[in-house]
KEKOLFI-847436 format. One record per residue: x, y, z of N, C-alpha, C in turn. Coordinates in steps of 0.05 Angstrom, whole numbers, padded with zeros to 5 digits, always signed. Layout:
BEGIN
XYZXYZXYZ ...
% end
This chain:
BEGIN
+02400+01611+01781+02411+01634+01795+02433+01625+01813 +02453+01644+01816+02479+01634+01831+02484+01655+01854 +02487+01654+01877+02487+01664+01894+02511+01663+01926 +02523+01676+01927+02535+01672+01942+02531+01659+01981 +02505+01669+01983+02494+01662+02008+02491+01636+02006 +02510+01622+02036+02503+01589+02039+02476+01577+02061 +02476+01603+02075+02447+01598+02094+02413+01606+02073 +02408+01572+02058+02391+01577+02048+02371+01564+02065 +02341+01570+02058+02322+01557+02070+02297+01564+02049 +02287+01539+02042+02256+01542+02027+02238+01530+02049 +02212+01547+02033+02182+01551+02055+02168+01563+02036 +02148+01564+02053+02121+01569+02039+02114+01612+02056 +02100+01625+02035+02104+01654+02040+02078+01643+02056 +02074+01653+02079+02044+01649+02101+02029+01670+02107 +02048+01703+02099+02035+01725+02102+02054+01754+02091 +02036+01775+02077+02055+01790+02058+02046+01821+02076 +02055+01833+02089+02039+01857+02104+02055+01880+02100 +02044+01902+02075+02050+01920+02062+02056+01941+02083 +02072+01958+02082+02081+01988+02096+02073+02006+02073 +02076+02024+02091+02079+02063+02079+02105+02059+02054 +02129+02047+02063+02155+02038+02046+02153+02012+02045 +02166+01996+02063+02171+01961+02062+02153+01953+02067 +02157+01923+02064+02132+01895+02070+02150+01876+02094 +02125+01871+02108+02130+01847+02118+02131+01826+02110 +02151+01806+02105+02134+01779+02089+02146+01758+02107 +02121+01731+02118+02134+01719+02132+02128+01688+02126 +02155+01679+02121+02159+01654+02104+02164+01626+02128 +02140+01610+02122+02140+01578+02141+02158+01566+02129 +02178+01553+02155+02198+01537+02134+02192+01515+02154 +02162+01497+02158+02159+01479+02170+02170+01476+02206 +02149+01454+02210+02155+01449+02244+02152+01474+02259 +02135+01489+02254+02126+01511+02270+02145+01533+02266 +02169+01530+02245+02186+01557+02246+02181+01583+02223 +02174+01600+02233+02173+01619+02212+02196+01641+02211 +02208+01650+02185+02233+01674+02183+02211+01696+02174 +02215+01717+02176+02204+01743+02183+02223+01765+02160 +02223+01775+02148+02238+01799+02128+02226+01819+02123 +02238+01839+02124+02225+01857+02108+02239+01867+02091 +02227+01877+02072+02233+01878+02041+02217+01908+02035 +02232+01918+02001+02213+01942+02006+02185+01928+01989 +02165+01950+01991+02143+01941+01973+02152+01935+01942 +02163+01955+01935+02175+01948+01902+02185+01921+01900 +02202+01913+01920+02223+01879+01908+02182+01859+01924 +02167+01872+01931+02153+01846+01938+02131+01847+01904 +02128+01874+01887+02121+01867+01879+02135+01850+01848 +02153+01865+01842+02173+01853+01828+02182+01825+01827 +02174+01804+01854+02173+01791+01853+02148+01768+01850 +02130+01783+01853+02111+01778+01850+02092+01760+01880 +02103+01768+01900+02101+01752+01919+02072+01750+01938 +02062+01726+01934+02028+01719+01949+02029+01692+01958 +02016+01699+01978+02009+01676+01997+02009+01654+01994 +02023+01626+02005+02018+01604+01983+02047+01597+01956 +02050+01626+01964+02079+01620+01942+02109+01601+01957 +02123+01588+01932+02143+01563+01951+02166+01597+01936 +02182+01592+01963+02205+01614+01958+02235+01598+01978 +02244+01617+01971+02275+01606+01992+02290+01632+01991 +02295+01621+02025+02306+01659+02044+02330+01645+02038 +02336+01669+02031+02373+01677+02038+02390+01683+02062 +02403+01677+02074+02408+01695+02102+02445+01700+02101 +02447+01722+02098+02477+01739+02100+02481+01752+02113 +02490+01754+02144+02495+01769+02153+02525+01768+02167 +02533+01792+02169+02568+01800+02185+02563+01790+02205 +02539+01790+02225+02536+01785+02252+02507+01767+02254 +02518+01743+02268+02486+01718+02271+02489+01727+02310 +02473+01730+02324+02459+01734+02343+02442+01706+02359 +02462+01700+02378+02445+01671+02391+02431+01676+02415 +02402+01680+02420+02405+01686+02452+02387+01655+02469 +02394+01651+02486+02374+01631+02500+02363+01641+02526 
% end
């Protein structure tokens, strides 16, 4: 697969938490960091996504947000 997004990161899925519409799914990418998405239910099942699964986030955004 070819993709234009350069902010990749693989991890492990740690938790999938279904909505009324979207899911939560929140992916360990080691050393205590977890990324957080939500997705609709359809692309989580489509993808087939459970606990335990090795995946890799994409991240594209117009605007990255630093706060300390």
């Amino acid at each position: 697969m070819k993709i234009s997004a350069r902010n990749q990161l693989t991890g492990t899925v740690s938790a999938v938490t279904p909505g009324a519409v979207n899911a939560t799914v929140k992916v360990d990418i080691g050393n205590g960091n977890i990324i957080t998405s939500s997705i609709t239910n359809d692309a989580v099942t489509d993808l087939g996504l459970t606990v335990g699964d090795a995946v890799t986030v994409f991240i594209k955004s117009t605007d990255v947000l630093i706060g300390k």
